[in-house]
N, C-alpha and C positions, 0 to 999 in steps of 0.2 A: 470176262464174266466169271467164267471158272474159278481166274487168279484170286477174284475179289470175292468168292464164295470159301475158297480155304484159307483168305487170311481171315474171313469172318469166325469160321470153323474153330483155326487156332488161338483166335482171343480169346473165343468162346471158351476154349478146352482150359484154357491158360488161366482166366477167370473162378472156372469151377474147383481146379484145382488147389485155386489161393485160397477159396472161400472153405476146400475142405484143409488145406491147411490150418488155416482158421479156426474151426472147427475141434480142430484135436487140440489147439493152443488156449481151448475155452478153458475161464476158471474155472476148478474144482469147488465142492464146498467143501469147507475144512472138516467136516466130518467122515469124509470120503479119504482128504490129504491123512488123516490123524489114525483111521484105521489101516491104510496102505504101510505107513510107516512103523505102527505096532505088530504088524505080520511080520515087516521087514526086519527088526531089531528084537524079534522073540519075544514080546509081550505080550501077546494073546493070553495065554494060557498062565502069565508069571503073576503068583501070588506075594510071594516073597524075596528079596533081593540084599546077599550081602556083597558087600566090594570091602577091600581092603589092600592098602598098601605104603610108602614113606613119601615125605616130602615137607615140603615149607609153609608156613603161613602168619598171618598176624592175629596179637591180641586186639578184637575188634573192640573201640570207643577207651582207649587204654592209652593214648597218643601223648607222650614227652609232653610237647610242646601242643596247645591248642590249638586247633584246625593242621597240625601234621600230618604224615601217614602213622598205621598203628604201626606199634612197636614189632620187630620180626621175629618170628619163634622155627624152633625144628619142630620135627616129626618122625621120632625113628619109627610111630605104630601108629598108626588112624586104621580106623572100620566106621561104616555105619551098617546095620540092619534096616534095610526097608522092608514095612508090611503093609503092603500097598489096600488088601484085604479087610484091615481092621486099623486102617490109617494110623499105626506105630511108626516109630522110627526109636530107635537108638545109635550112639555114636559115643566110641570108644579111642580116645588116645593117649600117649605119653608124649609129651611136648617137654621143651626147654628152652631157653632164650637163645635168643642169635644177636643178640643187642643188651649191652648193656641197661641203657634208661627206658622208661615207660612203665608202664603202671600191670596191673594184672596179677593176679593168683600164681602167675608162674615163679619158682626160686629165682632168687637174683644169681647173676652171672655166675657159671661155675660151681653152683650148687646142687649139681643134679635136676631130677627129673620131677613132671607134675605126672600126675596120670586121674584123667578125668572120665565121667561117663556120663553121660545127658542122657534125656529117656523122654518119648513120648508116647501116648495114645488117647484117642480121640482128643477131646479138649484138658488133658490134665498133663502136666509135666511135670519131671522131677529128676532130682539129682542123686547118684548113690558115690558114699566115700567112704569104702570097705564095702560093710555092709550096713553102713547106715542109710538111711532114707532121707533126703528134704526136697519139700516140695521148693518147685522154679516156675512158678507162674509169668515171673517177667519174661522165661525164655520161650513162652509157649508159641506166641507167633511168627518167631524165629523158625522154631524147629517144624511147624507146618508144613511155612514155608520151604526148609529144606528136605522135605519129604515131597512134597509136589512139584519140585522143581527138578528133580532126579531127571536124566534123559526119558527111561520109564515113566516115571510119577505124572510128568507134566505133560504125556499125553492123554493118559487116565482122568487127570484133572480136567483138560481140555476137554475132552469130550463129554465131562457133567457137565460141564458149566457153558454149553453152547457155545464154544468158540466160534470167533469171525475168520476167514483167511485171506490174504491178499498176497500178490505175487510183484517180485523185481527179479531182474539183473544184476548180478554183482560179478563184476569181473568176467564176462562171460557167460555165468551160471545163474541158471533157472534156480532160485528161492524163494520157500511159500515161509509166511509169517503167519501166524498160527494165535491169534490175541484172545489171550480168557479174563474175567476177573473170579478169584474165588470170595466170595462176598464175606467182607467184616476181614481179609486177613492179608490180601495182598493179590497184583493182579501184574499179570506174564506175556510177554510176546516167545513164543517158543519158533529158530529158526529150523526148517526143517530143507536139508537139500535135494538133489535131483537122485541121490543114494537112498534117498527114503530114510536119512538117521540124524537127530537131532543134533544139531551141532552148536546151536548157541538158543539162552535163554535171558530176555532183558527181564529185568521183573521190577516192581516197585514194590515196597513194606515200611508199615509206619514202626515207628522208632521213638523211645520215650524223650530221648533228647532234640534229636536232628528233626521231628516231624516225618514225611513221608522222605525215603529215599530209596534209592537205584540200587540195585545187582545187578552183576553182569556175570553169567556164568558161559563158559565155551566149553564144550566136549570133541576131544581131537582122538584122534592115532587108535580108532575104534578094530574092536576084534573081536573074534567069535568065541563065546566061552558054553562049547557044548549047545550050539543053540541060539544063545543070546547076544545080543550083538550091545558090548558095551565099549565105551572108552579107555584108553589105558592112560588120556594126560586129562585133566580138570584143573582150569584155573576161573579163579574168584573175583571179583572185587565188589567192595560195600561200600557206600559212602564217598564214594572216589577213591578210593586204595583200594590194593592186594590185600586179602585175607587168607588165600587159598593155596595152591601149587602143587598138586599130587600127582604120582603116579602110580597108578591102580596094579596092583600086582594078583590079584585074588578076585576073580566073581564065583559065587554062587546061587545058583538059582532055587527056589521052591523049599528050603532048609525052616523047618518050625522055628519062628521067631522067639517065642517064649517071653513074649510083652505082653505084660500083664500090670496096672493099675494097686501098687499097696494101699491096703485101708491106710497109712496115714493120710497115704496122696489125697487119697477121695474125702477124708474128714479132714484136710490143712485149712485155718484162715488165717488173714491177716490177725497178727495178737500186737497190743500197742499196749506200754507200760510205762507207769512216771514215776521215778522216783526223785524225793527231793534230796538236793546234793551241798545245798546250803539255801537261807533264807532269801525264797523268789528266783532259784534255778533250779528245774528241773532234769535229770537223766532222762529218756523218752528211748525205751528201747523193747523189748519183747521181740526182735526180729533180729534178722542180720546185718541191719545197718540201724544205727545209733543217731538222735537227734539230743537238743539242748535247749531247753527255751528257759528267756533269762526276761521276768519283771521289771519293766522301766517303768518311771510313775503314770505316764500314761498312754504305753504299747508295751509291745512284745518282741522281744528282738529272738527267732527263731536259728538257731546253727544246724542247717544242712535238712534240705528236704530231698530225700535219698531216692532211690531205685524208680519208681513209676507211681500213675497215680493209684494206682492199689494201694499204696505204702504211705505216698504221700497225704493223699484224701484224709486217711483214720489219724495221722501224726497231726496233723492241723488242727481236724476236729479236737482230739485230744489236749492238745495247747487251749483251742478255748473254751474247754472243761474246767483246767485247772485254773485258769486266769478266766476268769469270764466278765464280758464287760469292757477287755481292753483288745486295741485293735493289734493284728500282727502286721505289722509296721517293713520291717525286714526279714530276710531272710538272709542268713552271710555263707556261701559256697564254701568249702575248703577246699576244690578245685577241681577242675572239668572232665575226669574219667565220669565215664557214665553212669556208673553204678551211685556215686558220688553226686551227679547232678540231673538223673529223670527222672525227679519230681520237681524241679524246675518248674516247670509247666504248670504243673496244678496251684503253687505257691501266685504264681503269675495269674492267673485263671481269678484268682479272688482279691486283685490289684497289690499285691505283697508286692516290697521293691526287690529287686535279686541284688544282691552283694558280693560280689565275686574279684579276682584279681585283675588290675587293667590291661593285665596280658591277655586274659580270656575274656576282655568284656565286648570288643568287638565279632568273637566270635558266637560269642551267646546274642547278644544283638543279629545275627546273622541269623542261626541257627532258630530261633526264637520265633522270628518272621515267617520261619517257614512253614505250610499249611500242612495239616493231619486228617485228611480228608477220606483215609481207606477204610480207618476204625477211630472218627474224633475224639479226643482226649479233653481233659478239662479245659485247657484255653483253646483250642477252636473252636468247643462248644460255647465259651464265654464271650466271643470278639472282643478279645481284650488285645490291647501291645502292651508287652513284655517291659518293663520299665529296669532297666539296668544301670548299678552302678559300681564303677571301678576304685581299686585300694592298692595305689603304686606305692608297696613299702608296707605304708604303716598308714593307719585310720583309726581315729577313738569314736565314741561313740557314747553320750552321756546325758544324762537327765538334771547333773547338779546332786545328785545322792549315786548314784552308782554309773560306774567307768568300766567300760565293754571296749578291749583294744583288738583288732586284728592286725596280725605282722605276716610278712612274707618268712616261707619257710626258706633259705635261701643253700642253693647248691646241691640241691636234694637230685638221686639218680630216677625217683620216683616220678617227680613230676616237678614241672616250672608253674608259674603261676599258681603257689602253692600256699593257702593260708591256714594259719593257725587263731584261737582265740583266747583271750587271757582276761582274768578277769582279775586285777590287782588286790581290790579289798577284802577277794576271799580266796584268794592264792591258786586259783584256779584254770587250767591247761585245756582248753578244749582243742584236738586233734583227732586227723584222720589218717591211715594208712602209715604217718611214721611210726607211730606204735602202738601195735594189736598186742594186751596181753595175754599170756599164754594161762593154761589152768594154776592158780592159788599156788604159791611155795615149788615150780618148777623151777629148777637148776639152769643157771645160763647156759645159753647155746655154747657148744664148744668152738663157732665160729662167728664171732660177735655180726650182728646183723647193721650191713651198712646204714639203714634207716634208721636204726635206735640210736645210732652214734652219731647221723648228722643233725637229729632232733635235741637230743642234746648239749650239741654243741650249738645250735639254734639258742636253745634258752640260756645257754651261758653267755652268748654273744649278747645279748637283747636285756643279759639282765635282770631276766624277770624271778621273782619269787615266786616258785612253783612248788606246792604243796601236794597238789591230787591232780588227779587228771583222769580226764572223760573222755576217756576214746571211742572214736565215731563207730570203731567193731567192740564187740567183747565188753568185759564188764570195768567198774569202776575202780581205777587202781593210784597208785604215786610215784611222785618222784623218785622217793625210794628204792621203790621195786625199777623202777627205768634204769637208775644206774646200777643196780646189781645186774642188769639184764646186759648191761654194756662193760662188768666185771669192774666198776669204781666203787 
């Protein structure tokens, strides 16, 4: 009897004990996980946050080859300023290619350094080069984004926006997943480990090309800076590639940001401008990227609906201003860097066909499909499909009175799947990115620029009788001036 009263004894005890094991193994609510880990990494009290230091990364939507990885760049200087405070961000670096081909602002191989500076606060962004100002509305939900996603940022963000939490095992180790969305801009699983420091952050952001897509950001080999417990390695990737690769040499804590809003920022709008460049084609430009709309007796054959639908919405509208009455029929890509092709979407949105190379047409086709559901854009809001068509080579395009050719640019370091358009009867060159002219009567570069010289050599191959030309940057120039610019 005894025996059989102390094995009960011990079950008993054995029981109570699992139940308070138990007990302590209950989940958290992630506002409880979200404040533990911002005592723990010094952000209680952190207004302000700069890091700085070198490393690698890619020119993001700038890809050679359609659906590649982006092209690789250095980093002898990256910073950002976070002001978590009055939701700024700035970010400062000097970059250079690590690869020859691909597309992007940076000099082509071996020609030195870019040095750029992005700039945000509250809902305005903008770009400075010197000391000039322009407003960067397409980067704005970018760079939110990389403000609330900082190891700091994305707790702070968490805890407005009610975060959910839920707990695994991974490899042994107790991790809380940490899920917010920030409404209209993009939305985060932040991992947080049993150190109480954020270590990884999965996030989704819509994109004027791709529709909604993936980051993934991981923060490793963290250390105490006076306080603050931040990362010393940070790696990226968008879209399925590497963008990223740092290593953090510099934190500073609570330093005045000094992000501040230029009145031109807060007065920029979309400006859209047509000029006529011969009878029934229009220049279409007022901004930083360049459109061409060309009168066929009963459409409109539109070249290059550029940057997002900010850009693209007012360039459409504007085509059926000057043309009114006739439908825009096509659109024709000069080829898949993004800046190049998001406004895709909106052209698509209003049943326009997309015209692109048939190297990138099953990627547009892909990409096109995909849903924009964080901040809908003109075709998700339409339920349209994307109607795509491909130009292996060479494609006319003609009404029986006027002849609209598209040719592949062919060899270019710039980009593959790359097209031009020409327009025979009025000697006319529409191109993108082979050549940007530079300010009225400037002197050739003293190192002739591979793009102007493979363009070139493009039209001498092909034949074509090129008189002017309408480049998709910059103002309206010629042949002329192209091959004084290549020293012929």
């Amino acid at each position: 009897m005894k025996r059989r009263n102390a094995l009960a004894h011990l079950f008993a005890s054995a029981a109570l004990l699992g139940l308070a094991g138990c007990a302590s193994m209950a989940p958290e609510d992630a506002a409880t996980v979200l404040q533990r880990a911002d005592q723990a990494m010094g952000g209680a009290t952190l207004k302000t946050l700069r890091y700085a230091g070198t490393g690698t990364g890619a020119t993001f939507g700038q890809a050679f080859q359609p659906g590649m990885m982006w092209p690789r760049i250095t980093y002898s200087s990256y910073s950002r300023v976070a002001d978590y405070e009055n939701a700024a961000l700035r970010e400062d670096a000097a970059r250079s290619r690590a690869e020859v081909t691909g597309g992007g602002a940076v000099p082509l191989m071996g020609q030195g350094e870019q040095r750029t500076s992005g700039w945000l606060r509250g809902t305005d962004s903008w770009n400075m080069v010197g000391t000039a100002t322009a407003a960067a509305p397409l980067a704005l939900d970018a760079r939110i984004h990389d403000l609330w996603t900082t190891p700091h940022g994305v707790i702070k963000a968490a805890l407005r926006n009610k975060a959910t939490a839920t707990y695994r095992d991974e490899g042994g180790r107790r991790i809380t997943a940490v899920s917010f969305a920030e409404p209209g801009r993009f939305s985060a699983t932040a991992w947080i480990n049993a150190d109480n420091l954020v270590e990884r952050v999965d996030s989704r952001q819509p994109n004027a090309v791709m529709g909604d897509i993936d980051v993934m950001t991981t923060f490793s080999d963290y250390r105490d800076f006076a306080g603050v417990k931040f990362p010393t390695r940070i790696r990226q990737s968008q879209g399925g590639f590497p963008v990223l690769d740092l290593e953090v040499r510099e934190v500073q804590a609570n330093a005045p940001s000094g992000i501040e809003v230029p009145a031109a920022v807060r007065t920029a709008a979309e400006r859209v401008t047509s000029e006529q460049a011969a009878p029934g084609v229009w220049f279409i430009a007022g901004g930083s990227h360049n459109s061409v709309a060309i009168e066929m007796r009963d459409h409109v054959i539109l070249v290059e609906s550029p940057l997002y639908d900010g850009r693209a919405l007012p360039v459409l509208a504007e085509v059926r201003r000057i043309v009114p009455g006739k439908e825009i029929r096509y659109v024709i890509n000069s080829h898949h860097h993004f800046d190049h092709s998001g406004g895709l979407r909106a052209a698509a949105s209003q049943g326009v066909t997309l015209v692109t190379s048939e190297m990138a047409r099953p990627f547009f086709e892909r990409v096109m499909a995909n849903p924009n559901r964080i901040n809908p854009d003109a075709l998700e809001k339409s339920g349209r499909k994307a109607q795509v068509m491909g130009v292996d080579g060479k494609r006319v395009f003609t009404d029986g009175v006027r002849t609209v050719e598209v040719h592949a640019i062919a060899d270019s370091v710039h980009a593959q799947g790359f097209n031009m358009v020409y327009l025979p009867a009025e000697k006319i060159l529409v191109e993108a990115d082979a050549y940007t002219p530079g300010p009225p009567n400037a002197p050739p570069p003293a190192v002739r620029n591979d793009n102007h010289v493979n363009l070139a050599g493009n039209i001498g191959r092909l034949r074509l009788d090129v008189q002017r030309i309408l480049p998709l940057h910059g103002r309206m120039t010629s042949m002329t001036e192209l091959n004084q610019m290549i020293g012929r």
